[in-house]
N, CA and C atoms of all chains as a GROMACS GRO file, in nm:
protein
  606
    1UNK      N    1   9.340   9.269  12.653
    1UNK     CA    2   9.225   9.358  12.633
    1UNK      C    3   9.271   9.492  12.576
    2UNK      N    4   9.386   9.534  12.642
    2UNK     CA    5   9.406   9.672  12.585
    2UNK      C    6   9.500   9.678  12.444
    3UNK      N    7   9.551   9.519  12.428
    3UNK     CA    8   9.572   9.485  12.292
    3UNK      C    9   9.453   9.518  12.169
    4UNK      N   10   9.370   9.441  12.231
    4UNK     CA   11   9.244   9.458  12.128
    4UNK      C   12   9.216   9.596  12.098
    5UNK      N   13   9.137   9.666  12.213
    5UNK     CA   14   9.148   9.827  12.169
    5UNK      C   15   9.222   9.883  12.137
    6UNK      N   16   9.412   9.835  12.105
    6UNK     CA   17   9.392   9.966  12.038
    6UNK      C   18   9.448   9.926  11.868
    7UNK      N   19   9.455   9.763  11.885
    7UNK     CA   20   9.399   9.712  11.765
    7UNK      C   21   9.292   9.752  11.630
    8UNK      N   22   9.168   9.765  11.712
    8UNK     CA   23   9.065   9.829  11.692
    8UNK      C   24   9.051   9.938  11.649
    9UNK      N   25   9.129  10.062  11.724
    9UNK     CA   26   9.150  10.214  11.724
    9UNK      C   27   9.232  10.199  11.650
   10UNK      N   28   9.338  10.138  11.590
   10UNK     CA   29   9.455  10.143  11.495
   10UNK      C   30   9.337  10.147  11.351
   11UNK      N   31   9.253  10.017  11.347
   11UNK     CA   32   9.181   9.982  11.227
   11UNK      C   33   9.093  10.105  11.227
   12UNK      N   34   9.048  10.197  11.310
   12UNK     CA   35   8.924  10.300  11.261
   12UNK      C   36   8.983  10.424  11.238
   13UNK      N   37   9.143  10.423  11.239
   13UNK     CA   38   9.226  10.562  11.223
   13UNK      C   39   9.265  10.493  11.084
   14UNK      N   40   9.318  10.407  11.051
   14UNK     CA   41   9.337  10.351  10.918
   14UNK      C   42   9.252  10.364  10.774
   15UNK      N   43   9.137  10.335  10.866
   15UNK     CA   44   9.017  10.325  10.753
   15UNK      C   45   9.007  10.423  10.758
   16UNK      N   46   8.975  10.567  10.858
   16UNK     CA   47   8.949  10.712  10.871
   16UNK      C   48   9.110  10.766  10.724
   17UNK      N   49   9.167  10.729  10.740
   17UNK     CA   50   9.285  10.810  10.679
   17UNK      C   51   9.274  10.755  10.519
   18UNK      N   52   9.228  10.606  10.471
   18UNK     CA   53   9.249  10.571  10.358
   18UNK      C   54   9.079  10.651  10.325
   19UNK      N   55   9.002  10.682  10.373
   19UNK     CA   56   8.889  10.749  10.340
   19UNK      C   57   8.877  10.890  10.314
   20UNK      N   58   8.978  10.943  10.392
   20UNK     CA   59   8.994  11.076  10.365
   20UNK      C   60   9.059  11.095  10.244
   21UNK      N   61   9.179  11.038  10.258
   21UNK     CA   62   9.248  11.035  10.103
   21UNK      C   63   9.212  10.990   9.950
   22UNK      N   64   9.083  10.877   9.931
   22UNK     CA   65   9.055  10.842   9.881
   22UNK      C   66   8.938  10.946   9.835
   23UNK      N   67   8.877  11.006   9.906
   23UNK     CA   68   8.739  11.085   9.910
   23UNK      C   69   8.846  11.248   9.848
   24UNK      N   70   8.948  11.253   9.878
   24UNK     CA   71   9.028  11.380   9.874
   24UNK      C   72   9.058  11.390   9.712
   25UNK      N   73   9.126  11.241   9.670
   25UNK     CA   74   9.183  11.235   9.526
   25UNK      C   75   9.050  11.238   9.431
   26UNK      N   76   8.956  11.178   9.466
   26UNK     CA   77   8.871  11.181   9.363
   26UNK      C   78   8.784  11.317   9.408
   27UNK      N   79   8.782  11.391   9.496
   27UNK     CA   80   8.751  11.531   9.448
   27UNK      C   81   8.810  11.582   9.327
   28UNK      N   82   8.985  11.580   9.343
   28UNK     CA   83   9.069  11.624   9.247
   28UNK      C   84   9.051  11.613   9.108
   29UNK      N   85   9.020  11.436   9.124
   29UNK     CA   86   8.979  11.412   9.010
   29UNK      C   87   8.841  11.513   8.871
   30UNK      N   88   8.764  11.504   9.004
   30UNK     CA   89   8.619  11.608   8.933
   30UNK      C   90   8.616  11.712   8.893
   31UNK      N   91   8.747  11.751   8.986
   31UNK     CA   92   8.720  11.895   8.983
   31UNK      C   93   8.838  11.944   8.864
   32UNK      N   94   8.913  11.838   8.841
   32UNK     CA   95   9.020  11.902   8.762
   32UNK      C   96   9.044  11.837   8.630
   33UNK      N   97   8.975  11.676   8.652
   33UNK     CA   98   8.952  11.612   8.524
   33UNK      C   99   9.106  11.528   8.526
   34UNK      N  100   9.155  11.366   8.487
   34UNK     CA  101   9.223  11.321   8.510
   34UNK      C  102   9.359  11.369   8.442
   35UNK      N  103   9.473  11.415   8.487
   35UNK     CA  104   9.567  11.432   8.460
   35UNK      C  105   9.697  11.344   8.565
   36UNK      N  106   9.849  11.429   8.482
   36UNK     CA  107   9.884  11.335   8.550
   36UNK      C  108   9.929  11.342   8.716
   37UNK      N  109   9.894  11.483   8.760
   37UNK     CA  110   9.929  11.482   8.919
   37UNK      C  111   9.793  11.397   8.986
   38UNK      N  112   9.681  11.395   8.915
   38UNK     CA  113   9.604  11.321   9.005
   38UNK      C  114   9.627  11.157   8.992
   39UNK      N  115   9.653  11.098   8.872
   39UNK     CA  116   9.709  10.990   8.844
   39UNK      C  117   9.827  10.935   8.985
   40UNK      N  118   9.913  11.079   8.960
   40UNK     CA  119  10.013  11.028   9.122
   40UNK      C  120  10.008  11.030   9.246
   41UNK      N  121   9.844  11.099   9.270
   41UNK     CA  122   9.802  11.091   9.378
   41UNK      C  123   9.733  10.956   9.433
   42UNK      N  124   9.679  10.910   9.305
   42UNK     CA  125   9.612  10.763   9.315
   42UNK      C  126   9.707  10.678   9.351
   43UNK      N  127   9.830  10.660   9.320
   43UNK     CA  128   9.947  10.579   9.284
   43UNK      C  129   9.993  10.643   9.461
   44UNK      N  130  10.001  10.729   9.446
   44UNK     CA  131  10.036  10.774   9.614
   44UNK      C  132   9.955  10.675   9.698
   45UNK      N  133   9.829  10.731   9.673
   45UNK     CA  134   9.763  10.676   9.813
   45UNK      C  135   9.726  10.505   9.819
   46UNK      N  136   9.716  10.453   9.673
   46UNK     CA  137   9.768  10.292   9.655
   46UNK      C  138   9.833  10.233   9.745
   47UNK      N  139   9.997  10.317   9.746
   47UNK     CA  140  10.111  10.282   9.804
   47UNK      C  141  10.073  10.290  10.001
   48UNK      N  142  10.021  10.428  10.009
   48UNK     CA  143   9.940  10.410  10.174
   48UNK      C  144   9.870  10.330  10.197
   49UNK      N  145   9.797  10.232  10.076
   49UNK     CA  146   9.650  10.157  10.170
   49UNK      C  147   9.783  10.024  10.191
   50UNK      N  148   9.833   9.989  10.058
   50UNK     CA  149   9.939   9.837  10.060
   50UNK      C  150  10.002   9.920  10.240
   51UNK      N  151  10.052  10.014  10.257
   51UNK     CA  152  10.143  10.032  10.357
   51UNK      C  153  10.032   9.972  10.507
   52UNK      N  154   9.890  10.012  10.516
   52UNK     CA  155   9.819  10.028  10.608
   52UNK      C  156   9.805   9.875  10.595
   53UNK      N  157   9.764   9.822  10.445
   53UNK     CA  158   9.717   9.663  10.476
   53UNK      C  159   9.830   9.582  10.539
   54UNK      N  160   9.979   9.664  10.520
   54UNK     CA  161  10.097   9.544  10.575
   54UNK      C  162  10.043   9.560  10.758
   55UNK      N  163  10.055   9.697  10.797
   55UNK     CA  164  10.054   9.717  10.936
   55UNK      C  165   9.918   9.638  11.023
   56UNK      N  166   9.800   9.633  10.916
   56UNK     CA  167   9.734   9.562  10.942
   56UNK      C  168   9.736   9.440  11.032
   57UNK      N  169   9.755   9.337  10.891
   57UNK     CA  170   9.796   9.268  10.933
   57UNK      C  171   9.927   9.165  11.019
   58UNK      N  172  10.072   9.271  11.025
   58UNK     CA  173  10.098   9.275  11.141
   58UNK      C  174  10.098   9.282  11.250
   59UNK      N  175   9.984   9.368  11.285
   59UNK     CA  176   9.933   9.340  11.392
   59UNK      C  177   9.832   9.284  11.442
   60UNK      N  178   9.734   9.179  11.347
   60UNK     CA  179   9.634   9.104  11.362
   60UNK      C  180   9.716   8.978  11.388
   61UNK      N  181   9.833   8.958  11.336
   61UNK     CA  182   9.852   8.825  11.376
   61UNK      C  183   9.996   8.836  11.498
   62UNK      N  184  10.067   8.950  11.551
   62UNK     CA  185  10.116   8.962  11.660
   62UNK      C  186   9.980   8.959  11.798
   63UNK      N  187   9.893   8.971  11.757
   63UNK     CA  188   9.770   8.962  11.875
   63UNK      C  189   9.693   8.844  11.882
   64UNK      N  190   9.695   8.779  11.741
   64UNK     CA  191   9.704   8.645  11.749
   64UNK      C  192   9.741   8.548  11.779
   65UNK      N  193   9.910   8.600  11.806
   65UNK     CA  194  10.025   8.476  11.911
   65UNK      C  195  10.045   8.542  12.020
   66UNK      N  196   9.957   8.642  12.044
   66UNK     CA  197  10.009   8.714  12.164
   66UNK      C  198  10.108   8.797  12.227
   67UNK      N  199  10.184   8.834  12.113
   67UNK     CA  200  10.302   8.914  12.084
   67UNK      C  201  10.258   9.022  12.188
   68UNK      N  202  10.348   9.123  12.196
   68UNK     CA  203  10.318   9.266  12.240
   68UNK      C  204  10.315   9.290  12.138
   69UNK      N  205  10.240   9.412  12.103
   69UNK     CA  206  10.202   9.538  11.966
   69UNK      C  207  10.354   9.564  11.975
   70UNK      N  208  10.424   9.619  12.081
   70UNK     CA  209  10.531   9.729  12.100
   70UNK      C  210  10.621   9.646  12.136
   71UNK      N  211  10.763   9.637  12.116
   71UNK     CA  212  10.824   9.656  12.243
   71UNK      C  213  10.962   9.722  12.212
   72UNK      N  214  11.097   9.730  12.278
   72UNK     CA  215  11.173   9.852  12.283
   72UNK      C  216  11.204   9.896  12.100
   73UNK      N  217  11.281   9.726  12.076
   73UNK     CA  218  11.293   9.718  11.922
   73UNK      C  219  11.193   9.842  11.854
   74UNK      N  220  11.060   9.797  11.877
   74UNK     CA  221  10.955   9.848  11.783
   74UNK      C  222  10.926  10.019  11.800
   75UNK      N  223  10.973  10.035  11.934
   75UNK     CA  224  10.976  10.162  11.954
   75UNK      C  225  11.094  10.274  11.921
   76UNK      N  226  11.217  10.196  11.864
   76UNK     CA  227  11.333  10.255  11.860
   76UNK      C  228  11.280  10.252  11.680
   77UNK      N  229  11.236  10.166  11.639
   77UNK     CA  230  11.217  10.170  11.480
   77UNK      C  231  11.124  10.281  11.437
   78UNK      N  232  11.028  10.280  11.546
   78UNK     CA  233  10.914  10.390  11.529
   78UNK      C  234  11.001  10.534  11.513
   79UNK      N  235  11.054  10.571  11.580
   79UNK     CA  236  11.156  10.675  11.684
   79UNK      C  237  11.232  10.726  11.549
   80UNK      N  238  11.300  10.644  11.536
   80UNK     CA  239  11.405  10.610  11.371
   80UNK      C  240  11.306  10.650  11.264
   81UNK      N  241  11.234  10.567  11.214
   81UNK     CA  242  11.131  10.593  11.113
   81UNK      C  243  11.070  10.774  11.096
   82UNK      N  244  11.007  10.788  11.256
   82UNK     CA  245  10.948  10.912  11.214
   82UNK      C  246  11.067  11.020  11.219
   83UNK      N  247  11.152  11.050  11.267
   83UNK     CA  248  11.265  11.133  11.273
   83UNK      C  249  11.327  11.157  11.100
   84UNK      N  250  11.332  10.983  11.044
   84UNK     CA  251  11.370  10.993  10.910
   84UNK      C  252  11.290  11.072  10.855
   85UNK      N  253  11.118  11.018  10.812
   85UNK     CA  254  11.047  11.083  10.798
   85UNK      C  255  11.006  11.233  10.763
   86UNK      N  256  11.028  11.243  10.856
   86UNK     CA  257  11.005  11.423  10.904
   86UNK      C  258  11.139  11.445  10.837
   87UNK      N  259  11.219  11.458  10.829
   87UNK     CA  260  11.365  11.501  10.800
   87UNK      C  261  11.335  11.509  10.650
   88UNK      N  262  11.308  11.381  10.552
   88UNK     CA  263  11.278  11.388  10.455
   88UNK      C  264  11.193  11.460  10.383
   89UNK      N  265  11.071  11.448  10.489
   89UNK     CA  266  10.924  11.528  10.414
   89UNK      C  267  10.957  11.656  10.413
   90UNK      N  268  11.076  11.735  10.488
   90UNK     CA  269  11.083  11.890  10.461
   90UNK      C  270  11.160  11.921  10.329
   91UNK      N  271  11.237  11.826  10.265
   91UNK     CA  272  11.309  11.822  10.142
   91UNK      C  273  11.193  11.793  10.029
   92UNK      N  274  11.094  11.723  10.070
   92UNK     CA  275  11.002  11.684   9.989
   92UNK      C  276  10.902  11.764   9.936
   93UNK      N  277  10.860  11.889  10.039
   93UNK     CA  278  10.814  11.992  10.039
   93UNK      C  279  10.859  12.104   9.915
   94UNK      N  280  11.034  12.082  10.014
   94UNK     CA  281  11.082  12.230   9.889
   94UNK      C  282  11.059  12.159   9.789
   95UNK      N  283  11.105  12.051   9.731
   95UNK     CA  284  11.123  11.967   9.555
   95UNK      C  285  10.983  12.014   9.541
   96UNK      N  286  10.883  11.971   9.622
   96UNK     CA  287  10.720  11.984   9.572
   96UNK      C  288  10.680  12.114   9.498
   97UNK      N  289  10.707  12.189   9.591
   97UNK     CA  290  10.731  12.352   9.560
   97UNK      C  291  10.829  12.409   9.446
   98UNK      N  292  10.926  12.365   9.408
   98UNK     CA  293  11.016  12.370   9.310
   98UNK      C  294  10.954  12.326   9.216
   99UNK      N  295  10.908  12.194   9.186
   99UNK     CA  296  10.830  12.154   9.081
   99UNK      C  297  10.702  12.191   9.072
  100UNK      N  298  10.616  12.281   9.146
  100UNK     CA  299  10.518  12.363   9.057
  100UNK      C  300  10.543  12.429   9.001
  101UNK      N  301  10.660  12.544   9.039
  101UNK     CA  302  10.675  12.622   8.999
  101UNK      C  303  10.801  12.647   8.874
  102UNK      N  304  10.862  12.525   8.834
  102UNK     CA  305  10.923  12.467   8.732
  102UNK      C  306  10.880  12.403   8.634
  103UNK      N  307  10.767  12.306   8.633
  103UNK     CA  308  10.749  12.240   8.599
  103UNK      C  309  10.595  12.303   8.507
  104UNK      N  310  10.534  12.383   8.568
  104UNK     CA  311  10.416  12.489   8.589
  104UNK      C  312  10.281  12.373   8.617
  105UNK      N  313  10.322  12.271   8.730
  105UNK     CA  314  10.240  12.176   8.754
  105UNK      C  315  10.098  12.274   8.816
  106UNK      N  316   9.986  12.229   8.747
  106UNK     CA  317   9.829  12.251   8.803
  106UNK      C  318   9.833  12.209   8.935
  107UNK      N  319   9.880  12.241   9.028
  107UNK     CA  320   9.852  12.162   9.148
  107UNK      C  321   9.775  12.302   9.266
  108UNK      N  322   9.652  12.264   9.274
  108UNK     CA  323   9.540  12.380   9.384
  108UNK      C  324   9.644  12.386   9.514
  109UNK      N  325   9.685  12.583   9.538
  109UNK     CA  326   9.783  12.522   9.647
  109UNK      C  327   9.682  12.475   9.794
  110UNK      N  328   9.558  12.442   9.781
  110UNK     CA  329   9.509  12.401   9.917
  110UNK      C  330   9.532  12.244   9.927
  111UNK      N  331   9.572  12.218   9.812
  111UNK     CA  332   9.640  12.073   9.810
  111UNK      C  333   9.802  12.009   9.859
  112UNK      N  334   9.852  12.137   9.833
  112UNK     CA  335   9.966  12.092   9.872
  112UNK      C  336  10.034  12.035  10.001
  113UNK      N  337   9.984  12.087  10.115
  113UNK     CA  338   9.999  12.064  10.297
  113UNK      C  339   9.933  11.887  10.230
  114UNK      N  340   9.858  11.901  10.196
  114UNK     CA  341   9.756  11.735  10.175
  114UNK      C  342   9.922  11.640  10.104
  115UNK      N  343   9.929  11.692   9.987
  115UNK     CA  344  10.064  11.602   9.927
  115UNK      C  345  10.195  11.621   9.997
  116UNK      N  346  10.220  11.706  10.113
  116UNK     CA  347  10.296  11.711  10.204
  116UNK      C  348  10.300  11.581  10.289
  117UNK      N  349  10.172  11.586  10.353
  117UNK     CA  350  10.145  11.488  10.436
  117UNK      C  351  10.169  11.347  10.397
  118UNK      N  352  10.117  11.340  10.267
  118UNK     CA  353  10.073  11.184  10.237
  118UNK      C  354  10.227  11.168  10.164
  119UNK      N  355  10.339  11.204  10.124
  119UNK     CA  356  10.455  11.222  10.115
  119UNK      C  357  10.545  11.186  10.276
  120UNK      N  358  10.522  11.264  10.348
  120UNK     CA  359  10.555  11.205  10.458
  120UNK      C  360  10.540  11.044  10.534
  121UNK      N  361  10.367  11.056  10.499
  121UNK     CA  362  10.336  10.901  10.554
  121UNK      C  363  10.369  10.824  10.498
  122UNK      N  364  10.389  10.818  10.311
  122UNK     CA  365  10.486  10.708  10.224
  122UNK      C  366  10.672  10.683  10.258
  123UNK      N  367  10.709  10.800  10.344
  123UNK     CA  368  10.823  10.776  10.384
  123UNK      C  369  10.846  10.702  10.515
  124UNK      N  370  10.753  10.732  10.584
  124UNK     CA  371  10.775  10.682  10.730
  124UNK      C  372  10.740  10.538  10.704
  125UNK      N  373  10.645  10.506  10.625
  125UNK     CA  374  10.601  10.342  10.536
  125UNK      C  375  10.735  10.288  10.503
  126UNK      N  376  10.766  10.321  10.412
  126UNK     CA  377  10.929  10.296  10.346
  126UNK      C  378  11.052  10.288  10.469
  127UNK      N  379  11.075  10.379  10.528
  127UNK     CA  380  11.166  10.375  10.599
  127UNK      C  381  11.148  10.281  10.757
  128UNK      N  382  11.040  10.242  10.769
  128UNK     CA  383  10.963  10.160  10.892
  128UNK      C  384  11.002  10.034  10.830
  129UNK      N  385  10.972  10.016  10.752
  129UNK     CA  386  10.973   9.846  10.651
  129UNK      C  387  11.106   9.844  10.632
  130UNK      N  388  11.207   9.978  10.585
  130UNK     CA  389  11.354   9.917  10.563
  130UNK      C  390  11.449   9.917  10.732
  131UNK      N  391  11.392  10.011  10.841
  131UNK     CA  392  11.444  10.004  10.968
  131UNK      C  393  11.410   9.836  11.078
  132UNK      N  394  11.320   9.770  11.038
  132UNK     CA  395  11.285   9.674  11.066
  132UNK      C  396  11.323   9.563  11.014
  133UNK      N  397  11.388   9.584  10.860
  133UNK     CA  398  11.450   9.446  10.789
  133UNK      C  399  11.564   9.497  10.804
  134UNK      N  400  11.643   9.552  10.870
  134UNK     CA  401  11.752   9.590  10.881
  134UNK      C  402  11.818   9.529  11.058
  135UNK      N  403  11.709   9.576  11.115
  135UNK     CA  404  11.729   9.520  11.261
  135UNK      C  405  11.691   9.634  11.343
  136UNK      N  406  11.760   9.736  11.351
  136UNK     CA  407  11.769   9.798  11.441
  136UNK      C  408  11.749   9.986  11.375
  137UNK      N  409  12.896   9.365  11.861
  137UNK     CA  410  12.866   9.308  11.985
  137UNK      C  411  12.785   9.143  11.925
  138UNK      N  412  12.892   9.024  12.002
  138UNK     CA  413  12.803   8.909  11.957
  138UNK      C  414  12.750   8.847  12.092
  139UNK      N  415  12.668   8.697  12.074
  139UNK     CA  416  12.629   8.672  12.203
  139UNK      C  417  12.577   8.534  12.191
  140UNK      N  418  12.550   8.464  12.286
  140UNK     CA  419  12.557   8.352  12.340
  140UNK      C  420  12.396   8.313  12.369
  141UNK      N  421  12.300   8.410  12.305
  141UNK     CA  422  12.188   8.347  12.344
  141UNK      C  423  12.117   8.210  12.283
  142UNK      N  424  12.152   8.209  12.156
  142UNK     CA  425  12.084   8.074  12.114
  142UNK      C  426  12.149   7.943  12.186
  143UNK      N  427  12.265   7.964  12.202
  143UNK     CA  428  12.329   7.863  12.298
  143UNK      C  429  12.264   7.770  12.399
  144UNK      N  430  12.227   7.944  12.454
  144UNK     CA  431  12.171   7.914  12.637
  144UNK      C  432  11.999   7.903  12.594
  145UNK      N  433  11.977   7.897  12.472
  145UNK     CA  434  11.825   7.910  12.493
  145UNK      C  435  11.784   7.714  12.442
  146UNK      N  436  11.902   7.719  12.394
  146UNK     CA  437  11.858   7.540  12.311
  146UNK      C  438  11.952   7.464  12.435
  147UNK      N  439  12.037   7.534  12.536
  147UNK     CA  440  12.026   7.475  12.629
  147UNK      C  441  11.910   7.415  12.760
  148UNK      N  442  11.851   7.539  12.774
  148UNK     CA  443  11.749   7.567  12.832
  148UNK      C  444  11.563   7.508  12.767
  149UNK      N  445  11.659   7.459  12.611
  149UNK     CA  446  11.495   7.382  12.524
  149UNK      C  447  11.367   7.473  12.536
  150UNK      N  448  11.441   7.590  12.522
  150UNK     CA  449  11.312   7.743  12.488
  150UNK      C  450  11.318   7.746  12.329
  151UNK      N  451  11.249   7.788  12.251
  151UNK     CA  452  11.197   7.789  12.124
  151UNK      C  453  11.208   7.984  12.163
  152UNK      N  454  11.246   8.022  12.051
  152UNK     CA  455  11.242   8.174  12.047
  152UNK      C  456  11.130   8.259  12.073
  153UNK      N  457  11.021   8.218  12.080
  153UNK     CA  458  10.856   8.236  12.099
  153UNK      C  459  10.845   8.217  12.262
  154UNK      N  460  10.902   8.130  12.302
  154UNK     CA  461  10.877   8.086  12.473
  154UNK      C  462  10.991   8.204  12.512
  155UNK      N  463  11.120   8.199  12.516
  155UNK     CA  464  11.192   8.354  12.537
  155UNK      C  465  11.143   8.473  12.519
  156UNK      N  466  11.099   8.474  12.405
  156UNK     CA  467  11.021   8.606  12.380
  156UNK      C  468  10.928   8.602  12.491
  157UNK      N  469  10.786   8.557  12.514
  157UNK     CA  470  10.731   8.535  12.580
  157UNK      C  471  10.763   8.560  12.790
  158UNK      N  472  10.851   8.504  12.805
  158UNK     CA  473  10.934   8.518  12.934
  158UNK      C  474  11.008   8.659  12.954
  159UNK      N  475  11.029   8.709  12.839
  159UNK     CA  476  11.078   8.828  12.850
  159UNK      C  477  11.010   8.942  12.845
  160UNK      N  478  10.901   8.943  12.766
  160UNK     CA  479  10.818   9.046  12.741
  160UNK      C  480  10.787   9.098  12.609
  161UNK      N  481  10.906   9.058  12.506
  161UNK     CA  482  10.943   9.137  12.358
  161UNK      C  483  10.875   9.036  12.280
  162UNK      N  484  10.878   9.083  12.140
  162UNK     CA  485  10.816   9.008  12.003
  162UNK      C  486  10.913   8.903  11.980
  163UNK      N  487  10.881   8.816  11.924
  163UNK     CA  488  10.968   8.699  11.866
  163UNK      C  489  11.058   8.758  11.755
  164UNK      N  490  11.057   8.868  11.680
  164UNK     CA  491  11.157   8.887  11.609
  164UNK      C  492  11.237   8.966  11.675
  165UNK      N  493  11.226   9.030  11.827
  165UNK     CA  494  11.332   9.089  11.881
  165UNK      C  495  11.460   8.980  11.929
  166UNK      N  496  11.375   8.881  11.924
  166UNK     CA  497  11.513   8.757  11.980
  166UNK      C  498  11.564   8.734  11.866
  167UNK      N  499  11.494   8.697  11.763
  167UNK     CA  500  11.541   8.661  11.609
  167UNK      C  501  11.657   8.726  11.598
  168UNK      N  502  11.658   8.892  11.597
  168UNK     CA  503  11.738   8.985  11.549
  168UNK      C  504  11.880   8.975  11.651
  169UNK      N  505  11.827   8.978  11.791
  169UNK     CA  506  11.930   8.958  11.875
  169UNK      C  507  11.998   8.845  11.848
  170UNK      N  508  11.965   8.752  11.869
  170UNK     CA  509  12.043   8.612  11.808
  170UNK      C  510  12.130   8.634  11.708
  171UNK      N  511  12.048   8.709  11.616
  171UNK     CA  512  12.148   8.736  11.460
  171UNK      C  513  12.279   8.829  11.504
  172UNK      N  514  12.234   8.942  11.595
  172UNK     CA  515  12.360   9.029  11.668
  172UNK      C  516  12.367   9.109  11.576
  173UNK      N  517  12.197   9.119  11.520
  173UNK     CA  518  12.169   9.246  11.417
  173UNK      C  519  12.098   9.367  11.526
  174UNK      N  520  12.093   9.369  11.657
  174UNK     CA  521  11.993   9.417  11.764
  174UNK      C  522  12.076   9.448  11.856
  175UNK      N  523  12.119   9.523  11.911
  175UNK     CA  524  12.165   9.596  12.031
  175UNK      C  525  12.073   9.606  12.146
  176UNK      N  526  12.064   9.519  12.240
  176UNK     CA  527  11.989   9.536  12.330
  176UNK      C  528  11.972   9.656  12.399
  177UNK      N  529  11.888   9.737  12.463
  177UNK     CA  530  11.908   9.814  12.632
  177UNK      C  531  11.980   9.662  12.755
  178UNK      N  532  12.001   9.747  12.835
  178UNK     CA  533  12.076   9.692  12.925
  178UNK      C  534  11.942   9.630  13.063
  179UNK      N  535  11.863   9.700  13.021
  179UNK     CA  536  11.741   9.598  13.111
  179UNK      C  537  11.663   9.503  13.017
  180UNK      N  538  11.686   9.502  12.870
  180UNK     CA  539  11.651   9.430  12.826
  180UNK      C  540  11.748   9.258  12.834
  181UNK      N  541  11.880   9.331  12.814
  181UNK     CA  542  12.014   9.217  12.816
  181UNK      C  543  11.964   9.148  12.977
  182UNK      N  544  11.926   9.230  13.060
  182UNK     CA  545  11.944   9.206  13.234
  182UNK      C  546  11.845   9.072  13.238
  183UNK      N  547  11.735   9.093  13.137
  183UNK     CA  548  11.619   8.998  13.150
  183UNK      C  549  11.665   8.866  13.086
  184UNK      N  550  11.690   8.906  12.985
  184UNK     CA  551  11.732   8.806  12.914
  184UNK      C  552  11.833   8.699  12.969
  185UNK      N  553  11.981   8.768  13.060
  185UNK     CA  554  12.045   8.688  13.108
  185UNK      C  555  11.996   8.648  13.225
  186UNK      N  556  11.902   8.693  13.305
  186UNK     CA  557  11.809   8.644  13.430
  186UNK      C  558  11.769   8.491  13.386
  187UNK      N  559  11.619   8.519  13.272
  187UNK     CA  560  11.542   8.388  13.187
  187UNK      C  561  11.634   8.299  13.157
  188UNK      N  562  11.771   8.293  13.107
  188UNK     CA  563  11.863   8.215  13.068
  188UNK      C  564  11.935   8.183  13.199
  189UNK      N  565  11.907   8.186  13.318
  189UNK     CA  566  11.992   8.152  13.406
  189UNK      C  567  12.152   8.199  13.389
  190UNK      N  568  12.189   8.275  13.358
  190UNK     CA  569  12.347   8.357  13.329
  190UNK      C  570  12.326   8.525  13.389
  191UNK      N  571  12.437   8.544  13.354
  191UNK     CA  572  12.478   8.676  13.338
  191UNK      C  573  12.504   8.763  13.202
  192UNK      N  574  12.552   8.886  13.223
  192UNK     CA  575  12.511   8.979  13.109
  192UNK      C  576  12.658   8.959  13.043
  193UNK      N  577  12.756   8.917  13.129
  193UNK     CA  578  12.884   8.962  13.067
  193UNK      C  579  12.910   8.769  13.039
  194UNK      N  580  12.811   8.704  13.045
  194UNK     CA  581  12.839   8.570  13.012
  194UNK      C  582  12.798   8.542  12.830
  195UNK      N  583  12.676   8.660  12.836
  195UNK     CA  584  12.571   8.628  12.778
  195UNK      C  585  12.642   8.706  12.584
  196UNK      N  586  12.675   8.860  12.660
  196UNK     CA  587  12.752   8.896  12.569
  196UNK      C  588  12.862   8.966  12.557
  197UNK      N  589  12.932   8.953  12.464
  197UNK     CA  590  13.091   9.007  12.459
  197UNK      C  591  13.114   9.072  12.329
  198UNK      N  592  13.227   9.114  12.316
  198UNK     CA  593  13.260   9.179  12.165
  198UNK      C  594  13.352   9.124  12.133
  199UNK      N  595  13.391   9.092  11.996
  199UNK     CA  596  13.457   8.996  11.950
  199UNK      C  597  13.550   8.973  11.968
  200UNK      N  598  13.641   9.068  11.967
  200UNK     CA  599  13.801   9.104  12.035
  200UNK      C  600  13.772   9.078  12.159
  201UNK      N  601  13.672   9.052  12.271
  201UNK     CA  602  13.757   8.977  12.396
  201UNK      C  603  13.730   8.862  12.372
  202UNK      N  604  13.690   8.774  12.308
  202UNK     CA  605  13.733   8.610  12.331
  202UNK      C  606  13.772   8.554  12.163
   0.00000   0.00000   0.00000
């Protein structure tokens, strides 16, 4: 039972996050007319929904054989993952920041914390998927 | 660190899904362990050599002692 909920709560934070982002880029889009940082925002958040549809269904069919959602493995990968994560996304930040201001990228800075974030969550994606085919 | 579980588990005629299961963890935590791509915790090893009828220092060793 408490599989299911938070099954459930996983799928309405999922859909909440690919909605925000999706509703976020195509503001960008309107408001700024297609170029190519919004192009890589699409391509960004692409890469988040494939990341959300894997977790998805990982865990539709671990609840299907009755798996645990968790267990130490999954929590040491989590642990691993977001630590990488975070570690990365602050390098990702400065480059971000370096390349506006190098590059003289159009990027609204109320956007940037936003391409922070979703930079982060494509790493913790990446590095979750390579900490798990790895083992440990 | 290698180990002796597939041994004791096709002794025992458990399928990696029924271990998993008895133990508490996902079926790819045995997968990985088996492979001796997985470092157990030591209450995880404790369970494991419990379900398998053994011990921990039966179950696993490092290569240089045997």
């Amino acid at each position: 039972m408490l599989n299911k909920i938070r099954f459930f709560l996983f799928i309405i934070i999922s859909v909440l996050i690919i909605t925000i982002f999706l509703l976020w880029t195509s503001m960008e889009v309107l408001k700024n007319g297609l170029n190519s940082s919004s192009v890589a925002m699409f391509v960004a958040v692409a890469i988040l929904i494939v990341f959300l549809i894997y977790a998805i269904r990982r865990v539709y069919n671990s609840l299907k054989r009755g798996d645990p959602l968790k267990d130490e493995r999954t929590r040491k990968i989590e642990m691993r993952a977001s630590a990488f994560s975070f570690y990365v996304s602050i390098y990702w930040l400065l480059a971000l920041g370096f390349s506006i201001d190098y590059f003289k990228l159009e990027i609204p800075p109320s956007s940037v914390p936003g391409l922070g974030i979703l930079g982060m969550a494509i790493f913790f994606g990446f590095s979750y998927w390579f900490f798990s085919k790895k083992g440990e | 660190m290698k180990n002796r579980i597939k041994e004791f588990r096709i002794k025992y005629s458990l399928t990696q899904e029924e271990l998993a299961k008895k133990v508490g963890v996902r079926r790819e935590t045995i997968l990985f362990l088996e492979a001796g791509k997985y470092n157990p915790s030591l209450n995880l090893a404790y369970n494991v050599a419990k379900t398998l009828k053994t011990t921990i220092d039966e179950l696993f060793y490092f290569q240089d002692n045997k």
